[in-house]
C-alpha positions in Angstrom: 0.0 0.0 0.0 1.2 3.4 -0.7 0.1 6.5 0.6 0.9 9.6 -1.6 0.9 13.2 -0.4 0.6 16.8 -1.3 1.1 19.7 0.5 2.1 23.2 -0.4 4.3 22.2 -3.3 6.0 19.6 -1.0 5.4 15.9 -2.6 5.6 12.5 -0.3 5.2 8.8 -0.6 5.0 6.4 2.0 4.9 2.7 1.1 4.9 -0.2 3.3 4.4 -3.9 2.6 1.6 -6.5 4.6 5.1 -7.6 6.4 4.9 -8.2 10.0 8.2 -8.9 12.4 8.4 -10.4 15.5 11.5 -11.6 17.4 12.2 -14.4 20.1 14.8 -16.0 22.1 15.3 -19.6 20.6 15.2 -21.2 24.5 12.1 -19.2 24.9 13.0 -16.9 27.7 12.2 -13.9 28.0 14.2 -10.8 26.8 16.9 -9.4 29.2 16.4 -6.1 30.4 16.8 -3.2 28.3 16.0 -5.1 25.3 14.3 -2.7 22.6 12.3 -3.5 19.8 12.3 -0.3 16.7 11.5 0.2 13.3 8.2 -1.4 13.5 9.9 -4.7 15.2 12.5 -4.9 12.5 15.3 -3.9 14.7 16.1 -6.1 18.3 18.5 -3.7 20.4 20.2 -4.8 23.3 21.4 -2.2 25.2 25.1 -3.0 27.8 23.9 -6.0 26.9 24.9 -8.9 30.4 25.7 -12.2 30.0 22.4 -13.4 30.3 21.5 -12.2 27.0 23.9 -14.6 25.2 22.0 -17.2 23.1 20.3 -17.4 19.6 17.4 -15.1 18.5 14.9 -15.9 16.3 13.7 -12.9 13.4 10.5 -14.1 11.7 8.8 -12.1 8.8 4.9 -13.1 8.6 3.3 -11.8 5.0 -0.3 -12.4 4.4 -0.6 -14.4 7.2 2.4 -17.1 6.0 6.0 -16.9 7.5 8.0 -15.8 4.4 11.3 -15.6 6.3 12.8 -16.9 9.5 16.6 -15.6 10.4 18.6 -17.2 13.4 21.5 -14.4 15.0 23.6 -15.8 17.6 24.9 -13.1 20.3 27.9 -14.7 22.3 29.3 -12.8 25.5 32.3 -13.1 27.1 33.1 -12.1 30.6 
C-alpha cells in the first residue's frame, strides 16, 4: 500500500508492505532487560547488553498471514 501526499508544493510517498516482524529467544526466555524492539519490530536492540542475553534469536517475517522468512543471530558474550 502506498500513501501519496501533497502539500504546499512539498510531494511525499509512504509505502509499506503487509510484512509483520516479530523476534524471540530460541530457549524461549524472556528478553533481558533493556532489550528494545524499533523500526516497526525490525530492529532487536540490546542495550550494555549482560551475560544473560547470550543465546540465539529468532527474526520471523509473517506476509499475508504465512512466514515468508525466519533468520537465526547468535549473540555470544564473554566475561
Amino acid at each position: 500500500m502506498c500513501i501519496y501526499n501533497v502539500c504546499n508544493n512539498h510531494h511525499s510517498a509512504v509505502c509499506s508492505l503487509p510484512l509483520k516482524y516479530s523476534w524471540s529467544r530460541a530457549d524461549g526466555q524472556p528478553f533481558v532487560k533493556g532489550t528494545q524492539l524499533s523500526d516497526n519490530n525490525r530492529v532487536l536492540t540490546i542495550a550494555n547488553a549482560p551475560l544473560e542475553a547470550d543465546g540465539d534469536y529468532i527474526c520471523k517475517v509473517v506476509r499475508q498471514g504465512t512466514v515468508s522468512k525466519t533468520a537465526t543471530i547468535s549473540l555470544l558474550l564473554e566475561s
